[in-house]
N, C-alpha and C positions, 0 to 999 in steps of 0.2 A: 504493500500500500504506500501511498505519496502521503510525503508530508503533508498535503495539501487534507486529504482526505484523513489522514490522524487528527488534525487541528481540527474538523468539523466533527467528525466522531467525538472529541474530547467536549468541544463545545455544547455537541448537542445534548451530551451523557447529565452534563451539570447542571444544562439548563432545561431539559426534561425533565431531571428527578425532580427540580425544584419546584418546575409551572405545574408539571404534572402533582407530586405534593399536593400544592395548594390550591389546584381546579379540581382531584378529587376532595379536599376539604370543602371548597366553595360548592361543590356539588353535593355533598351529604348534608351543608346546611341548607343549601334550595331545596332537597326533600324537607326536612323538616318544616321548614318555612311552607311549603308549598302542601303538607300535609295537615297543619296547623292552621293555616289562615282559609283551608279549602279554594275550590276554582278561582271567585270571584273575589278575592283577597288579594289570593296571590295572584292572581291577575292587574290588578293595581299594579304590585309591586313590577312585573313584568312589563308593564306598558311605559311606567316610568323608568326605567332602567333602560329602555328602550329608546325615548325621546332625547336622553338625556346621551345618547353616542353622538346624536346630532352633534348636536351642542359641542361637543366632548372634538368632535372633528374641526369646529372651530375654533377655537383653542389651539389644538394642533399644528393644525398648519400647513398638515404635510410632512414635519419633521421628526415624527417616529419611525417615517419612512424613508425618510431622505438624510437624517443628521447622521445615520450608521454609515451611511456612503460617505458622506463628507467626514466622518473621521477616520476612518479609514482610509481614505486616501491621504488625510493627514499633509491638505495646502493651509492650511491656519491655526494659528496660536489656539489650544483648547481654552485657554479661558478668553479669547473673543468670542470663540463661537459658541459658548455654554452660555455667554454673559446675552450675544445678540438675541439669542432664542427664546432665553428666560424672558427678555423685556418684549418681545417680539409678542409672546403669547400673554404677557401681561396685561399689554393693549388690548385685546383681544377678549378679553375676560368679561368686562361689562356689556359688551354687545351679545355675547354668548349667553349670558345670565338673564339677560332682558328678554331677547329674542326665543328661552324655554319658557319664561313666565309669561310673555305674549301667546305661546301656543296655550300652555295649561287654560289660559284663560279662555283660550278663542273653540277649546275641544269640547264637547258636547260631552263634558265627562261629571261625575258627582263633585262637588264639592272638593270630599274627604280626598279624592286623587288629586287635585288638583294642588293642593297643601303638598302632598307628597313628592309631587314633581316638583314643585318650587322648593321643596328642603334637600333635594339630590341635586338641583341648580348650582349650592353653596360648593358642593364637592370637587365643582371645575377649576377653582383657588389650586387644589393640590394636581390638574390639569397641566397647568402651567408651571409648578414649580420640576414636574416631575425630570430626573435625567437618566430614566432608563438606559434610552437610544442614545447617551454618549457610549456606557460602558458595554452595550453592544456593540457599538463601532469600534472599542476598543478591543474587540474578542474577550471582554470578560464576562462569561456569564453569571456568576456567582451573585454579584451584588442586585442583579433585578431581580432573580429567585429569591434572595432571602426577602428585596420587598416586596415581594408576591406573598411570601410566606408572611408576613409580619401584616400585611391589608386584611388577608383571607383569616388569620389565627383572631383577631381583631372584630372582625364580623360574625365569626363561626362564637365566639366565648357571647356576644353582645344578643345574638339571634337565638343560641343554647338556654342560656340564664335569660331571656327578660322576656322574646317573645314565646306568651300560652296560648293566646287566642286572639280569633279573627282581629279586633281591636288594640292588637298591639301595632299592625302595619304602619304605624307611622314611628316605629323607632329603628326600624331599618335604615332608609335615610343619613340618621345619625349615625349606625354603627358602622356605616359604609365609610361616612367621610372621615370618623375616626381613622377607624385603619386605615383611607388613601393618607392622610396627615400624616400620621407614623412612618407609613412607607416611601414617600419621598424624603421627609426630615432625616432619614437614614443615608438616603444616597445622597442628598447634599451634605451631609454632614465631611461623609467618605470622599468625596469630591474637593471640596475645600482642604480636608486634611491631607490631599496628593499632591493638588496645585493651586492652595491656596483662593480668594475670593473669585469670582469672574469679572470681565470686566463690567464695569454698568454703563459707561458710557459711549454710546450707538455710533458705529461707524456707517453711516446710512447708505453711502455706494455699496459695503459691505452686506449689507441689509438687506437691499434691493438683490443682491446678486442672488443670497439663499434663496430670499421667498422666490426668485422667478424660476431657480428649480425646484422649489418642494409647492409651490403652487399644483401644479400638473398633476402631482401627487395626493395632494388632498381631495384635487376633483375627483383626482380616479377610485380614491378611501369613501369619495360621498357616493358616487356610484355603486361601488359595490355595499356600501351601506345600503341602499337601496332594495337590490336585488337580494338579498337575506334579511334585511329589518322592516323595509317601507308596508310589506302585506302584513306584520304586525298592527302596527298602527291601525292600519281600514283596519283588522280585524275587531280591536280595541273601541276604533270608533262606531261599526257598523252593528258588530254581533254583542258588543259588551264585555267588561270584563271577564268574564266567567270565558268565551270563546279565545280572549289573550290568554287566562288562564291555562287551558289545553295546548293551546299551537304554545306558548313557552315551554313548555315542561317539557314537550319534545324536542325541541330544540336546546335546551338545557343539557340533555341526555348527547343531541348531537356534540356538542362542545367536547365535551370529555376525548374523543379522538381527535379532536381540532387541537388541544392542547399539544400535542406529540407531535403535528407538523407543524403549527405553527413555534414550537422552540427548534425542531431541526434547521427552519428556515430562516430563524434569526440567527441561529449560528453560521450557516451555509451562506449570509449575506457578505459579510466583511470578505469573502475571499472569492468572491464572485466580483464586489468591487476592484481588485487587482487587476484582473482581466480589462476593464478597461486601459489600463497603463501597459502592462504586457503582450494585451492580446489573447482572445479566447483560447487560442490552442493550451494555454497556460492551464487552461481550468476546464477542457473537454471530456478528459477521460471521469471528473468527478461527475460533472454535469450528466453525464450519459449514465453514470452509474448512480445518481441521484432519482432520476424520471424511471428508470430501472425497479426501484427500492420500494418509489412512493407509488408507483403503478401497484406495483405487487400489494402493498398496503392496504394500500385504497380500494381492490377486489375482494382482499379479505375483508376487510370490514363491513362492506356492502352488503357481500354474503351471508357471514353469519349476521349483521344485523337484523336484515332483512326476515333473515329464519323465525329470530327470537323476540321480534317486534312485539307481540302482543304477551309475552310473559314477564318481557323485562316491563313495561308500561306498567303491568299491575303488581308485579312486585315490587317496583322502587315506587309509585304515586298509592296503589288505591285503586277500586275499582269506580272510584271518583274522574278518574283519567281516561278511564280506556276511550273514549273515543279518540285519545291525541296516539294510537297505536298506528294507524294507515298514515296519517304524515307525517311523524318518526319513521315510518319506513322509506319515503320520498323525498324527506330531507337529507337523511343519511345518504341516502345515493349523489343527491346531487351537490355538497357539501363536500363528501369523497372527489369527488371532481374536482373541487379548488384544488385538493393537497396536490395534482397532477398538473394544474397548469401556473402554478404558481413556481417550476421551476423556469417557466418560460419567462414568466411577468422579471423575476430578478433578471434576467439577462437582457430583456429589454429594456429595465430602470439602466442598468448599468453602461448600457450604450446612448446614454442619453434618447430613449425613446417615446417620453414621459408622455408626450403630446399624445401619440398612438396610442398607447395605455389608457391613456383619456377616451380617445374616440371608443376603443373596446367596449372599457366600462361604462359608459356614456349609452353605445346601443345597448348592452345588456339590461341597463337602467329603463330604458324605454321600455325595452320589452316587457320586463316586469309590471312595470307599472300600467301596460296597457292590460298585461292579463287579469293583473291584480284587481283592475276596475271593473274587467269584463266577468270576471266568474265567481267569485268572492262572494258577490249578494244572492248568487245562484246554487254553489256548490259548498262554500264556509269554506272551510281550516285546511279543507283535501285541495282547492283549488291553490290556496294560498301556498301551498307546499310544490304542487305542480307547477307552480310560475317561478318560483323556484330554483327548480331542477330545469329549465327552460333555460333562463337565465344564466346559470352556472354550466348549461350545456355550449352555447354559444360562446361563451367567454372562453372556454378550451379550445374551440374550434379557432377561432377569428387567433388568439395569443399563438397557437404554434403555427399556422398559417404565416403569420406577419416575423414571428422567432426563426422559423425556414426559409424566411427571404432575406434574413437577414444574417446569419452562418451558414444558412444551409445542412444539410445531412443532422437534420435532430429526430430524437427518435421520440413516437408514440404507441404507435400500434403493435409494433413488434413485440413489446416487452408483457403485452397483456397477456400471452395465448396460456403461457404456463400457469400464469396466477389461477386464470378462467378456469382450469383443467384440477389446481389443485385448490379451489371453492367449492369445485361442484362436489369433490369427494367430501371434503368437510360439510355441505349442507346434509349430506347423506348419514355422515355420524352422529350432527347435531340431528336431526330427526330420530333417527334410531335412537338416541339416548334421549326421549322423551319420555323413557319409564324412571330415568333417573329423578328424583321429587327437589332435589336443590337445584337453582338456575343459576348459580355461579358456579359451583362443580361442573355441568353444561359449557358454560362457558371459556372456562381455563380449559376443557376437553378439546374443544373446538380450536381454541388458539393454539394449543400443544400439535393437536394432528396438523394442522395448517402450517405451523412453523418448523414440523417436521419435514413434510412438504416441500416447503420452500426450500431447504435444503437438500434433500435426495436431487430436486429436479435442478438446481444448479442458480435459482433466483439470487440465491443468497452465496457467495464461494466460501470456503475455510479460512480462504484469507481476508476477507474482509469481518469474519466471526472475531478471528483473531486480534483484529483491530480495534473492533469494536471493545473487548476484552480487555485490551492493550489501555483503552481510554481511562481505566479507572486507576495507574498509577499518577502520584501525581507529578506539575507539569509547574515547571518553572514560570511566573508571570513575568510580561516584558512590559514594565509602563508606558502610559499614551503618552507620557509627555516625551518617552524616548522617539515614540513616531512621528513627532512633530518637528521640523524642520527649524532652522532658528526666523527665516524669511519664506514668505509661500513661492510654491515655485509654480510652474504652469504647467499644465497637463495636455503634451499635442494628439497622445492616443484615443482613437477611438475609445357588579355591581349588586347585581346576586353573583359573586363570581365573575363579572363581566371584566373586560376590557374596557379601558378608560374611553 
């Protein structure tokens, strides 16, 4: 294996245990919460959690997607660029705050929601301070897992001890922006203790240069925001809480795999950025063995999901839930798709191709929202999950399209056939072991034959097992401020749980 691929393996190991950690924490407290408060409750809490990524995107900026690039490529002083961001999204903060209390106010929702969305407003303060996306740019992942860990331990003790019933839904909110509080005040703490304060005061050509690449980027964050959150909303607005209620909790349920690619994929980011300066060939063989990985992943879990749709539903919610069983199975599928073409979208960010990225998630945004309005009041929760998997189908199609015209020889379909081959065996055990009476003995069955699987037929090599193995000794850190240049130089190469 390349060094290339030990440093992403190592990355990923560290920052999977950690996200994973604390999305199955934030996930056994949205059972409780969601068992507790019943549909219409915890639908609330759902809808505003929901409203509030908006929001959360403006703030943003664009720069939890764009500031890993830019520091890893490592053209400016990190305390300019940690200092320009901070104030960047400072600004930002009362149009963002205003503009969720404008919605809460203008949604045809209860009162009691409306309070609730205005006290997860407050929580965008720690939006802006947050600097995850430096120490990812840095290849460190440690420091945003533990404050993953320290938001989620934070919400999970606050949601344990105080919410008993329906009537407690308005102290979520609170125990949310507690622990985002805690966990940024951590990584700025660690931040200042490396490289001292940031700068505060704005270099505004400076200014101008970021936002006009991480702009592109936020578009492209609002679109896909879109296309997985916007049919919440109508569902929220149309069917009522109780309908946000259902379509959340499966969705909740999807996340839990989202966790695991979306920490490979911030690891996988900082060395995909190289390649612009070097040149892709630098970074092919990972690339190919990346779409390879996440393929195979992504069939498995579709599969067995798909299998055990309707007994995972009732055993983690209630038979309060089971209608959110048929789009938990639709989501999952089309969900599983992003982990696949999200290796493309990094190699397009990283050629500066942000505009197109745009245009992608732009129609996929359309698209959704044209389904979303057409079937929603016809079909409920099932249509909303179908526009969905629409959505998320086109977006894979149109990203490797436009990623093949722009390297050329990338692989998609080739790497599927084996995974397909060793699903269909596992759907076949997970069926037969339907006498078994535990559904997570079921399930680790399943993952066991399938990752067996994977290896006989050659998805997975020995050597990259090994690697994978290899990750957990540990690994000397190189600090960022050693990546940093003393002068920039120029580059001619081509909430329950939630996220902020």
């Amino acid at each position: 294996m390349s060094a290339g691929n030990n440093t992403v393996s190592r990355n990923f190991a560290v920052l999977s245990i950690g996200q994973l950690s604390s999305r199955l924490l934030a996930f056994v407290t949205t059972v409780h919460i969601a068992q507790v408060l019943l549909p219409e409750r915890f639908g609330i809490i759902v809808f505003a959690t929901g409203a509030l990524l908006y929001a959360g995107l403006l703030v943003d900026c664009g720069f939890d997607a764009y500031g890993p690039f830019e520091v890893s490529r490592a053209t400016s002083p990190v305390n300019k660029l940690v200092g320009t961001v901070i104030r960047c999204r400072a600004m930002l903060l009362i149009p963002a705050i205003a503009g969720l209390a404008i919605f809460a106010w203008l949604t045809p929702i209860s009162p009691y929601a409306k309070v609730i969305i205005d006290l997860y407003g407050i929580s965008l303060i720690a939006n802006a301070l947050d600097l995850s996306w430096f120490f990812l740019g840095g290849k460190e992942m440690w420091p945003s897992a533990v404050a993953e860990m320290i938001a989620q331990c934070t919400l999970a003790a606050g949601a344990y001890g105080l919410i008993h019933g329906t009537n407690d839904a308005v102290l979520m909110p609170i125990f949310f922006l507690a622990g985002r509080l805690l966990a940024v005040s951590f990584l700025l703490t660690l931040f200042v203790h490396r490289h001292g304060f940031p700068e505060w005061l704005i270099d505004w050509t400076y200014l101008k240069k970021l936002v006009s690449s991480a702009i592109p980027l936020c578009g492209s964050q609002v679109m896909g925001m879109i296309t997985t959150n916007f049919d919440l909303l109508l569902i929220g607005v149309w069917l009522g809480t109780q309908g946000a209620g259902l379509y959340g909790a499966a969705l909740r349920i999807v996340w839990v795999p989202t966790t695991i690619a979306m920490a490979y994929y911030a690891a996988l980011r900082p060395l995909v950025a190289h390649a612009y300066v070097s040149g892709f060939q630098t970074v092919e063989a990972m690339f190919k063995r990346s779409v390879r990985l996440t393929t195979a992943l992504s069939i498995g879990i579709i599969a067995g999901g798909i299998t055990l749709a309707q007994p995972i539903i009732l055993q983690v919610y209630g038979k309060d839930y089971a209608p959110a069983a048929l789009p938990f199975q639709i989501l999952l599928a089309g969900i599983c798709m992003m982990f696949v073409r999200t290796n493309y979208r990094l190699v397009m960010i990283t050629f500066n191709q942000q505009v197109i990225d745009f245009r992608i998630m732009a129609a996929a945004a359309v698209l959704n929202i044209g389904l979303n309005l057409t079937l929603i009041p016809k079909y409920g929760i099932t249509a909303a999950a179908c526009a969905t998997f629409a959505s998320e189908a086109l977006i894979l199609i149109l990203e490797y399209t436009y990623t093949r015209r722009l390297i050329s020889h990338v692989p998609l379909g080739r790497y599927a056939v084996k995974p397909i081959f060793c699903s269909a065996i596992m759907v076949c055990v997970l069926y037969a072991s339907a006498v078994i009476p535990n559904l997570y003995m079921r399930v680790v069955l399943g993952g066991l034959v399938y990752a067996l699987l994977m290896v006989l037929t050659r998805i997975i090599t020995p050597d990259e097992i090994q690697s994978l193995i290899a990750t957990w000794r540990p690994a000397k850190r190189q600090p960022v401020a050693q990546l940093v240049p003393s002068a920039p130089r120029t580059v001619t190469s081509a909430c329950i749980g939630q996220d902020k």
